[in-house]
Each structure stands twice: as C-alpha cells, then as structure tokens.
C-alpha positions as CSV (number, residue, x, y, z in Angstrom):
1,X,52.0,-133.6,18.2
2,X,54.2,-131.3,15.8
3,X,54.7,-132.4,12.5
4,X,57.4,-130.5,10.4
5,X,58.1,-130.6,6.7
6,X,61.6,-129.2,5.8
7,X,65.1,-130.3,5.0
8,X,68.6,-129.1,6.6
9,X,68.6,-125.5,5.7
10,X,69.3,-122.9,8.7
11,X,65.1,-122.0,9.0
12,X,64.2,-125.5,9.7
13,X,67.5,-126.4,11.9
14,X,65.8,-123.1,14.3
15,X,62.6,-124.8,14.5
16,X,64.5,-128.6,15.9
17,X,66.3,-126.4,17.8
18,X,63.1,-124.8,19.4
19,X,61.2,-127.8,19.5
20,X,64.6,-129.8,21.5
21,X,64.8,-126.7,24.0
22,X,60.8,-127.3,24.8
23,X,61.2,-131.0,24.7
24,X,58.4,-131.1,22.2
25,X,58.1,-134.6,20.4
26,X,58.0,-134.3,16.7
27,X,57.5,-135.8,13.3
28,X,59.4,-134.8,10.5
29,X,58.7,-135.3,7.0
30,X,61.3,-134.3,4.6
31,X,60.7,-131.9,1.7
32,X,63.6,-131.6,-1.3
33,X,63.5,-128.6,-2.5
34,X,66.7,-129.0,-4.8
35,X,64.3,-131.9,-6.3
36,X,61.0,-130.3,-6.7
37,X,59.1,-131.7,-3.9
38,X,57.7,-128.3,-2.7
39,X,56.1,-127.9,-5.9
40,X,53.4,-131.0,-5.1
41,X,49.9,-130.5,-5.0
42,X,49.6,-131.6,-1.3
43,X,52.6,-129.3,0.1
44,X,51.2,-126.6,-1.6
45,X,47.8,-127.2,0.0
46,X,50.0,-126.6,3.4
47,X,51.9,-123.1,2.1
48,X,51.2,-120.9,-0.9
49,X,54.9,-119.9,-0.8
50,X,56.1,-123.7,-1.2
51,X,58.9,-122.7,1.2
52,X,60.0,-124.9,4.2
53,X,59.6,-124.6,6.9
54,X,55.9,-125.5,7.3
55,X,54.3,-127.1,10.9
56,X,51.0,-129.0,11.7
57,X,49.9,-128.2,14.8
58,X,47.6,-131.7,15.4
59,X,46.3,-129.7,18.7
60,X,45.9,-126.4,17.1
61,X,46.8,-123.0,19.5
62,X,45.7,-122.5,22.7
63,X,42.1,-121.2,23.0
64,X,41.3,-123.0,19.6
65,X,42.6,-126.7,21.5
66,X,41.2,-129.5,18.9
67,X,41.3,-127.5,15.8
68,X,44.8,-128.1,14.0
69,X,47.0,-125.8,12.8
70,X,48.9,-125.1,9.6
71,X,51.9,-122.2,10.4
72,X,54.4,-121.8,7.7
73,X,57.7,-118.5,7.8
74,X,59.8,-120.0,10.6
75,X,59.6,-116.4,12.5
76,X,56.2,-117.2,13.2
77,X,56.5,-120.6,13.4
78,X,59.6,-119.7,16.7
79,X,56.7,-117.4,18.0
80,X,54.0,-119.7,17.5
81,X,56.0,-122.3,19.9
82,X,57.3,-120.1,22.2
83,X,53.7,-118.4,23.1
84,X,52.3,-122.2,23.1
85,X,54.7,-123.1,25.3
86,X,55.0,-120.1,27.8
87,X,59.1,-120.1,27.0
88,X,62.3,-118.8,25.2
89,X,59.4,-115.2,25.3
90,X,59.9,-113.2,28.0
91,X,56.5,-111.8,29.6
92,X,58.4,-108.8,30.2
93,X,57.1,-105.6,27.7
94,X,60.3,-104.9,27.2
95,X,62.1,-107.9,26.9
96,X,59.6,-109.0,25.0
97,X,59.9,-106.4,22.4
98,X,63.4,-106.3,22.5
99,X,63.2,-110.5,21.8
100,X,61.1,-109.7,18.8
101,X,63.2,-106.7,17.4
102,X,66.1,-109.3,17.1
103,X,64.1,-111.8,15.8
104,X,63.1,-109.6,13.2
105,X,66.5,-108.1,12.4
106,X,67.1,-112.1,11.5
107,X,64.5,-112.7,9.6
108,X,65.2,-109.4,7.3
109,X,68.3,-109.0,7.6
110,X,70.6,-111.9,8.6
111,X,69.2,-114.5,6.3
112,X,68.5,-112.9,3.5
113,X,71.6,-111.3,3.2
114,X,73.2,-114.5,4.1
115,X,71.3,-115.7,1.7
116,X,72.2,-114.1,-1.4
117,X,75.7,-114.3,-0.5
118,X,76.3,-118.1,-0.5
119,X,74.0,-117.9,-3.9
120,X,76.8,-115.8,-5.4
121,X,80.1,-117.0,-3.8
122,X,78.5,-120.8,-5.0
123,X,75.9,-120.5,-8.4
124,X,77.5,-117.0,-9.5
125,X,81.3,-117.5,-9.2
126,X,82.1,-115.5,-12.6
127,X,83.9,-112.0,-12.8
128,X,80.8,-110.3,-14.3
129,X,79.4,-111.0,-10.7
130,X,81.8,-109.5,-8.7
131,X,79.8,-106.8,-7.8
132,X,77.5,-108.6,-6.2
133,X,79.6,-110.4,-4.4
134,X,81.1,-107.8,-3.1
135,X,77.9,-105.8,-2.1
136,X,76.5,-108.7,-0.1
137,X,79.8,-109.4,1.7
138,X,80.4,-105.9,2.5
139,X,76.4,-106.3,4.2
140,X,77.0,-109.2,6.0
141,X,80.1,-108.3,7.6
142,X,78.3,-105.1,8.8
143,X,75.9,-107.3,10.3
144,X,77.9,-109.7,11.9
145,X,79.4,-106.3,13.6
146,X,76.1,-105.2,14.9
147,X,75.8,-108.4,16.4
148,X,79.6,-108.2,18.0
149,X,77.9,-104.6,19.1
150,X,75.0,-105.8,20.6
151,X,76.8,-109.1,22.7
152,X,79.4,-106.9,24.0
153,X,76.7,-105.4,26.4
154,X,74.5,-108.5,26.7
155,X,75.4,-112.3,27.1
156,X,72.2,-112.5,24.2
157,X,70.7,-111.2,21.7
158,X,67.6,-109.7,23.9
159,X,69.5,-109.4,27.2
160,X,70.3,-112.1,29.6
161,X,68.3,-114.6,28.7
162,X,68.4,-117.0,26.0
163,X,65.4,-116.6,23.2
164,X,63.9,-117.6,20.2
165,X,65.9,-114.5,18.8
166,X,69.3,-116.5,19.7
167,X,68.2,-120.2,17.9
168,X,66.8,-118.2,14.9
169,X,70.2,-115.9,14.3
170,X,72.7,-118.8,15.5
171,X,72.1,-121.2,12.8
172,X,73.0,-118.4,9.9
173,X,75.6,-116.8,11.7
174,X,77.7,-119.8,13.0
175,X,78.5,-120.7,9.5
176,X,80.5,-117.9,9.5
177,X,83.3,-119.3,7.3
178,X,80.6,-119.8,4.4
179,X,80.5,-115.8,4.8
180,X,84.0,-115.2,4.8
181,X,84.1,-113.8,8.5
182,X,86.7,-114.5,10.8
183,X,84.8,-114.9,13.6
184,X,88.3,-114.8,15.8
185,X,88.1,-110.9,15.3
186,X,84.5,-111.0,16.8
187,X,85.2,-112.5,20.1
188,X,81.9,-111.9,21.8
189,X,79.8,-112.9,18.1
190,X,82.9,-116.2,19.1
191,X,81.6,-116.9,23.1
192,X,77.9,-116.7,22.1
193,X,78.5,-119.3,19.0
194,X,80.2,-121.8,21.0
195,X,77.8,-121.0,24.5
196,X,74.5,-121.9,22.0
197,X,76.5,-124.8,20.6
198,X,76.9,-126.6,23.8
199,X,73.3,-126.9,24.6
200,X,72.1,-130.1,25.0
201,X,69.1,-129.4,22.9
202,X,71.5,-127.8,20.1
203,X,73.5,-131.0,19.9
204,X,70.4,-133.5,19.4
205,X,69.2,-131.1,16.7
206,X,72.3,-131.0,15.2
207,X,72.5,-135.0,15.4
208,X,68.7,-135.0,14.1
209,X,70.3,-133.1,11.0
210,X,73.3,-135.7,10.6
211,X,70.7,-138.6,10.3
212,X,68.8,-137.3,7.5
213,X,69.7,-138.8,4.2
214,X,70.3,-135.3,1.7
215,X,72.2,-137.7,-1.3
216,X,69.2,-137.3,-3.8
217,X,69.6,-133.4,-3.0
218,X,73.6,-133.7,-2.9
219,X,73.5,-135.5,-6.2
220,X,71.2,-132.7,-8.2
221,X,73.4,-129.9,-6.4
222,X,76.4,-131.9,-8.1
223,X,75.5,-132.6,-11.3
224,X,73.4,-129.5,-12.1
225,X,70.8,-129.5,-14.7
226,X,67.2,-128.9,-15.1
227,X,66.1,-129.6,-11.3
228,X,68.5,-127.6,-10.0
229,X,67.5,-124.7,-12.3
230,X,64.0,-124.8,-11.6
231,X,65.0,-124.8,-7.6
232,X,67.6,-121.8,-8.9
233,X,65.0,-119.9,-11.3
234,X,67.8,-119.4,-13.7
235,X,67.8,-121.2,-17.5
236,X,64.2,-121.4,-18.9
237,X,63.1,-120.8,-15.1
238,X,64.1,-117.2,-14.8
239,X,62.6,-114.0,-16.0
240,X,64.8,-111.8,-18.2
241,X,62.6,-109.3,-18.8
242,X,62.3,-108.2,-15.2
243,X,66.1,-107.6,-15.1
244,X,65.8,-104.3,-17.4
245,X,67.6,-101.0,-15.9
246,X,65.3,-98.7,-14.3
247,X,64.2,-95.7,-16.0
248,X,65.8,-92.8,-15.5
C-alpha cells in the first residue's frame, strides 16, 4: 500500500493521477502547507525539504520487497511508480530517454517557471514588480511554444505513447489561463489538454481533489497574516540581506 502526504497543488495531483492510471490503492494524508503542517517534527522525519509530495512505500521497491520506502520530489516519486509497476516507461532506450528528457524539462522548467509566475501575478501584484512579471510570462509562454513544437510531430510528449512525462506536465500546463495563455492559439498544446482530461483515471483524480476539504488553507490564503508569511517567506520570514546587487 501507497500512502501519500500532500494537498491539491499540481505535484501531488501527478502522483493521483499516476497512481489512478496503475490502479494502485492509496491512502492519503493531507499536509497544509499554507498552515504550517510541513513544518512538524514527524513530516520532517519523512523529507528534509518539508515539501509535498512525499510517498510510503509499505512494500518498499522491488528487489528490497518488505523493507518500506520513503520517496519524496514527485519526479522521482512518477519514476519510482512507473519502474515498480512496469508502465507509463517505455523499455525502449530511446523512448525511454526521450520520456525522461520531458520529464525533466517539467520538473525544471515548466513548474518552476509556472511557479514564480502565479507567485507574482497573485502575492506581488504592485508596479515595482512588473518586471518580474513580465520576465516570467515572457518564459512561460516560450515554453508553452516548445510544447505546441514538440506535439505538432507527436500525439505526446515522448512520442506515441502516453507517459509519466504527460501526467507530470499536464497538471501545470492545463491551467493555462492562470498563465495568461490562450491556449486557442496552441491548438495541438489544446488536443493534448482535452485527450489527457478525458481519461478515466484523470477524472477520478480530479474528483479525489474535489473531496478534499482545503477551507482552513482557503481561509489563511484569504485573510493573510503571519501563516501565510511564513508559507510565503516574506515579513519577518524572509532574508533581506540575501537580496543585495551583485558586485560588479
């Protein structure tokens, strides 16, 4: 059995999504992070980075059957059940690769600069930070084009198959609006949304995500104030002095 510690965010929603497509049962155990649960003792224990997602493996991996397993970065976590599982990873060399290139180019590229933009457009909405607003737009619209690039020649992300590459880019780039992307001028970044939302397995993780009660985290995210700072690292969280111009 799987147990997962996490919330709704797009990292944890590609793990459900994974662990639906393998028909893997699951418990779930939800973490706030808006609230400061991540900072406990015991999910600590789990991850030094206090970052969700996190899995227990109760079985542990294969060749080590018996011995549980801690996995925490949901890249790894998506390889992790895919290998276990003997699907969504090609045994091709080449596919293979190719699946893991993509799921890379998500996990440096696509998040975080999705990321920082919805930190800016929603936490950063003054004039003085216009710049970068603009900077991370301007990077995620280039990278929602590399994507149009790439499914123009491929009905996925890693060729013709679906992949762990797909479930970890789709839950960052369907919210497309959040980025200010018209995905109606993208229409193959368009086809491959819509194809991954009609799953089967998509839809239950998506209603998984519906059922979860988020109003202590909605609340906080609301009202503001010291929880929300410390989940923020702004106020008496941040670090001024690490903002100074570089030399030279």
């Amino acid at each position: 059995m799987i147990k997962l510690y996490g919330m709704g965010s797009p990292n944890v929603v590609k793990v459900v999504i994974v662990l639906e497509e393998l028909q893997m049962p699951f418990d779930f155990e939800m973490i706030d992070v808006i609230n400061g649960d991540q900072f406990s003792d015991a999910f600590g224990a789990l991850t030094p980075n206090r970052k969700v997602p996190v899995i227990l493996d109760d079985e542990g991996p294969r060749g080590c059957v018996g011995q549980p397993f801690t996995l925490w970065e949901s890249g790894a976590i998506l390889l992790y059940l895919a290998e276990r599982s003997g699907q969504l990873l090609s045994t091709d060399p080449a596919t293979r690769y190719t699946t893991l290139q993509w799921l890379m180019f998500q996990m440096g590229s696509i998040g975080p600069m999705s990321g920082q933009l919805s930190h800016f457009r929603i936490y950063a909405p003054q004039p003085d930070h216009a710049y970068a607003r603009a900077r991370y737009a301007t990077e995620v619209k280039r990278i929602y084009d590399v994507v149009e690039a790439r499914l123009q020649t491929s009905d996925y992300l890693a060729g013709r198959d679906y992949s762990i590459a797909d479930i970890a880019a789709w839950p960052w780039l369907k919210a497309s609006d959040m980025r200010g992307v018209d995905v109606a001028t993208l229409p193959c970044v368009k086809r491959w949304i819509e194809a991954i939302a009609a799953r089967p397995a998509v839809q239950q993780a998506q209603a998984f995500f519906g059922s979860l009660d988020n109003t202590a985290m909605i609340k906080t995210m609301r009202e503001g104030g010291e929880r929300l700072d410390r989940y923020l690292g702004r106020g008496r969280w941040s670090r001024p002095e690490l903002a100074g111009e570089a030399n030279g």
